[in-house]
N, C-alpha and C positions, 0 to 999 in steps of 0.2 A: 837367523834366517837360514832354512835350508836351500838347496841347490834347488831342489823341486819348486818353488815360490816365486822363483822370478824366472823371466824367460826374455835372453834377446834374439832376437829375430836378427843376422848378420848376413854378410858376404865375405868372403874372401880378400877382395877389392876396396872395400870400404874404408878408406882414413879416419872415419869418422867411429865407424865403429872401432875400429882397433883403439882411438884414443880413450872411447867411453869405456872399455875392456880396463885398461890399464888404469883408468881413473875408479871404477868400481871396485878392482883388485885393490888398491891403495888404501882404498876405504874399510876396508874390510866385507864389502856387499856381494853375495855367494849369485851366480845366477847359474842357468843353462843356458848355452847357447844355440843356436839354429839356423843353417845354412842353409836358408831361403832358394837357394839357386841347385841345394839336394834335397828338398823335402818341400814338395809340391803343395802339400795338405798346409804348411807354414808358409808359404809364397802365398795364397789364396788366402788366410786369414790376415797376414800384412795389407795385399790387397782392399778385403773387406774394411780393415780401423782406417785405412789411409785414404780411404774414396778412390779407390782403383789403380794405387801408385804404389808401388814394391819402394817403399820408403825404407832407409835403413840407416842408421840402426832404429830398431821398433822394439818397444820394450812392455811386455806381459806382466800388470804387477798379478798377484795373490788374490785380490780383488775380483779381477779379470780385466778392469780397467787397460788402457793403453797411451803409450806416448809414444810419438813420433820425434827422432832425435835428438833427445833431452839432454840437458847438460846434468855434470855430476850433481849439481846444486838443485837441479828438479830432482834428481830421483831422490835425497836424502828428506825434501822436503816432502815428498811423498810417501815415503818410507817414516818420516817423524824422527829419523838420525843425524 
């Protein structure tokens, strides 16, 4: 999977995402990431998947599908790893 395929939408602040960071590194799962609180245009699409809640971590598979703070075990199952 390349870097370009997945996308998580983060914060700086976020516990949650830092942990799902460190759990998808582990895994070997490649993502880009997106600091919602510097990139407006990703703050407004978090928005949109999340019914108007800057949810995070928020994660853009390949598909274009979306999940709202998934554990490592969704994303792998989603992914088929």
């Amino acid at each position: 999977m390349t870097q370009s395929q997945l996308t998580m939408y983060t914060t700086v602040w976020c516990g949650y995402c830092k942990r799902l960071k460190i759990a998808m590194k582990a895994s070997g799962i490649s993502f880009t990431e997106v600091d919602i609180e510097h990139d407006p245009a990703a703050a407004e699409y978090v928005m949109n998947v999340n019914g108007g809640n800057q949810t995070v971590p928020t994660i853009e598979f390949p598909d274009g599908t979306a999940m709202s703070n998934p554990s490592i075990a969704d994303i792998k199952a989603k992914l088929g790893v």
